[in-house]
DRENFITOR-536585 format. One record per residue (C-alpha): chain; x, y, z. Coordinates in nm, 4 decimals. Each point is the difference from the previous one (the first is absolute). Example, Ala and Ser with C-alpha at 12.3 -4.5 7.8 and 13.67 -1.06 7.14 Angstrom:
residues 2
   chaine          u          v          w
        A     1.2300    -0.4500     0.7800
        A     0.1370     0.3440    -0.0660
END
This chain:
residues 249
   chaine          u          v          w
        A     1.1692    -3.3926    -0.0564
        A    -0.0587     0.0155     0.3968
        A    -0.3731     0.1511     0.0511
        A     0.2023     0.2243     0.2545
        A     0.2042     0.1480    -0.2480
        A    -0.2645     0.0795    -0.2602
        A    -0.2159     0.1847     0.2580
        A     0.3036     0.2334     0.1371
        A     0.0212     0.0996    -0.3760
        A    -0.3609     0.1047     0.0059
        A    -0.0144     0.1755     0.3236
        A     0.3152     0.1812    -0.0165
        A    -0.0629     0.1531    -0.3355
        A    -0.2692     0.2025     0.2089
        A     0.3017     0.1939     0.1515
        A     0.2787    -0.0471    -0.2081
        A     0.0625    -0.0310    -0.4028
        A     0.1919    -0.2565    -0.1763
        A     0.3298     0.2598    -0.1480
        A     0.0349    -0.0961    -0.2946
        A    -0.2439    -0.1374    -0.3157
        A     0.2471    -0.3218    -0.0208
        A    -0.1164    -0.0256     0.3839
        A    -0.3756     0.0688    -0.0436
        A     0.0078    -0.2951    -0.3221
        A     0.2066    -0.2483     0.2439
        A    -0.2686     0.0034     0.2979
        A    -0.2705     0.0316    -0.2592
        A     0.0904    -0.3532    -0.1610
        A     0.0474    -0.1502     0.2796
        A    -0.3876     0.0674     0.1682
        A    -0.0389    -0.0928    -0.3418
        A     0.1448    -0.3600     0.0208
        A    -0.1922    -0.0642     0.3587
        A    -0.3453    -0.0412    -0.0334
        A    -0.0951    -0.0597     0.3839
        A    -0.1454     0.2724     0.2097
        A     0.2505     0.2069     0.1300
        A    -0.1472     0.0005     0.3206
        A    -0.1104    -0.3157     0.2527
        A    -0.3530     0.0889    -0.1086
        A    -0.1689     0.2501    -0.2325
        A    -0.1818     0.2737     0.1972
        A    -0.3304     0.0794    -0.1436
        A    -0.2254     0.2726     0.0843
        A    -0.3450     0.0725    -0.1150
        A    -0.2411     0.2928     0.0223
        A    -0.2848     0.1847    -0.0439
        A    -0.0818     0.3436    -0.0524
        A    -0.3690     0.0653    -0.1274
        A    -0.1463    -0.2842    -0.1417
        A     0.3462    -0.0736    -0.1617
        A     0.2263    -0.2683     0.0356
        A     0.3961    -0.0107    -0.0245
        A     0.2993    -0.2571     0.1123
        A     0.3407     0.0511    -0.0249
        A     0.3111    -0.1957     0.0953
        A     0.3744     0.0145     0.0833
        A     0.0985    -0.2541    -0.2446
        A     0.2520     0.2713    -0.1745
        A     0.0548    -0.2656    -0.3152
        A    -0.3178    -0.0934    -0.1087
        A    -0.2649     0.1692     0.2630
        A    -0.1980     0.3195    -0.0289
        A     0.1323     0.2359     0.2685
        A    -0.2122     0.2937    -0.0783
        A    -0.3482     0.0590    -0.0614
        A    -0.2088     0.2933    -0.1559
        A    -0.3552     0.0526     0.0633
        A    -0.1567     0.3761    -0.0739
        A    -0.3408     0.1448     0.2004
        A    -0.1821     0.3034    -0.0789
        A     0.0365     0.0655     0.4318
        A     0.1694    -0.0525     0.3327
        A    -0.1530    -0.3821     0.0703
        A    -0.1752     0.0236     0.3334
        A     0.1784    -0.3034     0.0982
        A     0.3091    -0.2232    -0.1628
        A     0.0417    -0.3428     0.1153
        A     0.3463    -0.1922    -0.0132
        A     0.1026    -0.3362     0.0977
        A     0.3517    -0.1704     0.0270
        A     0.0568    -0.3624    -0.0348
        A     0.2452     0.0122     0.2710
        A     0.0757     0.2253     0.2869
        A     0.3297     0.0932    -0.1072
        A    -0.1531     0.1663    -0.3072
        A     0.0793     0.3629    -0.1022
        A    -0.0953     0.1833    -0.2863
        A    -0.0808     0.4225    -0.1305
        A    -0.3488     0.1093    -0.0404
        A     0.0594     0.3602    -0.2388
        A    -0.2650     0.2035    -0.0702
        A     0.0183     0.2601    -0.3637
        A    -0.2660     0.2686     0.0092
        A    -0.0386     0.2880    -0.1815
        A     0.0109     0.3398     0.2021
        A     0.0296     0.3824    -0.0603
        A     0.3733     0.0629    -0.0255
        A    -0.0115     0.3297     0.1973
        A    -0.0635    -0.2103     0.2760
        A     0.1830    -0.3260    -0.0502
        A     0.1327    -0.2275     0.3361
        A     0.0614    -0.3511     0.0806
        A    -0.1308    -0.2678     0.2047
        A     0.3510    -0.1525     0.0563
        A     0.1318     0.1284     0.2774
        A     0.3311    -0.1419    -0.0790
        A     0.0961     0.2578    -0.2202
        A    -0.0493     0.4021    -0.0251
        A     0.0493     0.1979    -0.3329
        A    -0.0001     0.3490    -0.0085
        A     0.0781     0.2944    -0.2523
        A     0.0835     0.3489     0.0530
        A     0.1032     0.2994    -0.2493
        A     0.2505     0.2699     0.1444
        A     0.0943     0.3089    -0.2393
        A     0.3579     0.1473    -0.0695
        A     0.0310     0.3469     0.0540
        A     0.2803     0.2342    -0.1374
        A     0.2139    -0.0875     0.3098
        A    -0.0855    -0.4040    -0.0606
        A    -0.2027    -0.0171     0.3025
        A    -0.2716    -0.2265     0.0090
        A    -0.3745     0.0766     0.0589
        A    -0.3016    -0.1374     0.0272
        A    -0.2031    -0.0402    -0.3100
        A    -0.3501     0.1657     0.1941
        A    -0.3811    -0.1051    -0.1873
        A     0.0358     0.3822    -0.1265
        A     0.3460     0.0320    -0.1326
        A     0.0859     0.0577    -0.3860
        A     0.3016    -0.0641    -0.1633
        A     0.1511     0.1448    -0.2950
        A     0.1668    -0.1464    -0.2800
        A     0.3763    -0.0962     0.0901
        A    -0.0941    -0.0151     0.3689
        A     0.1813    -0.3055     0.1742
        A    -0.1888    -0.2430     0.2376
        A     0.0965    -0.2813     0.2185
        A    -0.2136    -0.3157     0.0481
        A     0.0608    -0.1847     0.3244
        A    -0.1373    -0.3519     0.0366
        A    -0.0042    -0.1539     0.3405
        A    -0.0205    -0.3384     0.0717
        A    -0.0906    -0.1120     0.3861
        A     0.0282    -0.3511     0.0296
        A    -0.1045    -0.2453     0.2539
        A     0.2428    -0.3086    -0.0680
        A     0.2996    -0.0690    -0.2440
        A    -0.1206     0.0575    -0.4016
        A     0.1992    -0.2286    -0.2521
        A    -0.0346     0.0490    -0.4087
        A    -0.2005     0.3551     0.0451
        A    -0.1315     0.1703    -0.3699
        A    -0.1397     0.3938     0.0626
        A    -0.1727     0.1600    -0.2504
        A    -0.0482     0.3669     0.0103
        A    -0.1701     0.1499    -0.3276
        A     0.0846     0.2979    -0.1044
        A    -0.2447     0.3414    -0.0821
        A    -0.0182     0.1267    -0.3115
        A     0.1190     0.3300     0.1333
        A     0.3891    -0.0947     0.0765
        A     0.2785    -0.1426    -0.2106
        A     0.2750    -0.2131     0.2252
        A     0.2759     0.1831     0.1262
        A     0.2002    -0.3284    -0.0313
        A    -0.0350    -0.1864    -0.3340
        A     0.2278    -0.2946    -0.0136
        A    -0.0779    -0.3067     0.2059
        A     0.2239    -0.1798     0.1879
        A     0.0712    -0.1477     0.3412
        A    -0.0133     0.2350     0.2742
        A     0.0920     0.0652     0.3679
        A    -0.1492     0.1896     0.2339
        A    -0.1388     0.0243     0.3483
        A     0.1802    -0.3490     0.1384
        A    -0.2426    -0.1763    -0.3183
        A     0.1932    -0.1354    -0.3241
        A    -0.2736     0.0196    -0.2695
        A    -0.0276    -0.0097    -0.3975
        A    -0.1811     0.3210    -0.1391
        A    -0.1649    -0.0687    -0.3463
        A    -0.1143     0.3748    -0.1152
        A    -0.3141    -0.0611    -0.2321
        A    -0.2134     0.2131    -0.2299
        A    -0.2551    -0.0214     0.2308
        A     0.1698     0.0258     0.3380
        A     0.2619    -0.1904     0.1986
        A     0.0632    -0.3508     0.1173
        A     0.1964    -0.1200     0.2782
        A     0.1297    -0.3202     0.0437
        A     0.1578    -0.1805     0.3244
        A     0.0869    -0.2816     0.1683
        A     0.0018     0.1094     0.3569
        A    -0.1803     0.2755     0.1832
        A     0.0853    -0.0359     0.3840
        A    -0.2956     0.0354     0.2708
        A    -0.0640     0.3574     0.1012
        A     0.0035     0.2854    -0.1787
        A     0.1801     0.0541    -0.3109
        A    -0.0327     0.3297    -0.2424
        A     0.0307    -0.0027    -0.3391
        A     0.0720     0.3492    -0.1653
        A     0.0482     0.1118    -0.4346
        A    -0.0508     0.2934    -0.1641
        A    -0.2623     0.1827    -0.2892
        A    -0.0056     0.2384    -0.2322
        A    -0.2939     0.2330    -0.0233
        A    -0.0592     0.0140    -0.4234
        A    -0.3709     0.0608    -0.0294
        A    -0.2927     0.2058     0.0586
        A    -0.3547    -0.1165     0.1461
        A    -0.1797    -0.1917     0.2895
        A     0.1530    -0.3415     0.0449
        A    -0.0624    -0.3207     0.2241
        A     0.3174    -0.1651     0.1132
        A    -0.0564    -0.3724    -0.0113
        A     0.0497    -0.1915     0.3736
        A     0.3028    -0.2334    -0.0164
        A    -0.0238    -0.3880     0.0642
        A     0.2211    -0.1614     0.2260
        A    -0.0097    -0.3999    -0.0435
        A     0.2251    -0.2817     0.0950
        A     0.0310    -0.2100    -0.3139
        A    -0.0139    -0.3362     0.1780
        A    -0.2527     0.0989     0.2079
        A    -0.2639     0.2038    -0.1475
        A    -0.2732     0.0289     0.3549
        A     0.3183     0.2173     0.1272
        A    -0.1093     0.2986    -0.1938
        A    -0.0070     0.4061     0.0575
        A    -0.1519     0.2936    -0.1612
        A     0.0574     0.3716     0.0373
        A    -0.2517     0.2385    -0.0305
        A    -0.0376     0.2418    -0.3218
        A     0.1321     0.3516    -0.0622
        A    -0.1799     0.3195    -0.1773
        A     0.2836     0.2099    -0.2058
        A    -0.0926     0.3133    -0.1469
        A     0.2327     0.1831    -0.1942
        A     0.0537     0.2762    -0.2491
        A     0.2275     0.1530    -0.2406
        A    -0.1460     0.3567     0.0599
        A     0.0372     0.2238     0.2727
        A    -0.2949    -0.0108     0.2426
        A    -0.2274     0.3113    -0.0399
        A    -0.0452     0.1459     0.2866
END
């Protein structure tokens, strides 16, 4: 097979999917039966961050395109070097930080979640740092995505608090706000699958049921593109108090 064809299979599949599994087995074998580099020459890059090492490649059949190394700290300096000047690769950095106060370095992409309350009329409020709800009480959750380019093959994970029950319990595909998405409703909260999310802003909206008493911390969503996880977003986390009881006054 032409060296051409095998690598617009490879780079393509970063944007598009193969429809069917009959598809996805048929270009499969046949990277399979060429064992050349897909590419005129296998791009190489090497690095150091700390006092250790790591290469990767774009040699998709039998290279190593990622590489993992964990630190204790922020490196003072990371050094990275391309074999050739046509090179490009993803540096991604996971940290651990307090969820009340969670942003991203990728400025690419923007999550953010927000609670409104029904009243008796079905207009929506606020959810304010002070406000309790009651059992029964219905609440909104509003997740906005601002994006800086085109996002292909987009998962969102929202989890859930412990306080609400779904409004909506069957999954399905959905449509809603120009976006055509598949809603999985979990136990612990909801996932969201697409394959498109168009640049600008786009608003995501589903509903919750109020069912139990207490302090709660709503989780902060994720918002990741499957086939490219450095274009990653995270909302910040929610405090939900609620009660069954009337407030004493």
């Amino acid at each position: 097979m032409y060296a051409g064809v095998v690598k617009w299979l490879l780079t393509t599949k970063q944007d598009e999917h193969w429809q069917t599994t009959k598809a996805t087995a048929a270009a499969i074998d046949m990277l399979q039966k060429d064992k050349r580099t897909p590419f005129d020459k296998t791009n190489i890059i090497t690095g150091e961050i700390g006092s250790q090492h790591f290469i990767v490649n774009d040699d998709l059949l039998s290279g190593t395109p990622s590489a993992f190394v964990p630190v204790k700290q922020m490196p003072e300096k990371i050094t990275v070097q391309a074999a050739a000047s046509s090179t490009t690769g993803a540096l991604t950095w996971h940290y651990f930080a307090n969820p009340a106060n969670l942003d991203t370095l990728n400025k690419s992409v923007k999550l953010v979640k927000k609670f409104f309350v029904y009243d008796d009329k079905d207009n929506l409020a606020p959810l304010q740092p002070n406000t309790r709800l009651k059992a029964g009480d219905r609440v909104q959750v509003q997740l906005t995505i601002e994006a800086a380019k085109h996002l292909t093959f987009v998962h969102i994970s929202d989890p859930r608090a412990a306080a609400f029950e779904p409004k909506e319990i069957n999954s399905g595909y959905q449509y809603q706000g120009g976006l055509s998405y598949y809603q999985s409703v979990r136990d612990t909260g909801l996932e969201l699958f697409t394959e498109d999310i168009p640049r600008g802003t786009s608003v995501l909206t589903y509903n919750l049921v109020v069912a139990n008493e207490g302090e709660f911390t709503s989780g902060p969503a994720k918002l990741e593109c499957m086939y490219q996880p450095d274009l990653a977003a995270y909302s910040g986390a929610e405090r939900i108090l609620s009660t069954v009881k009337d407030i004493v006054k």
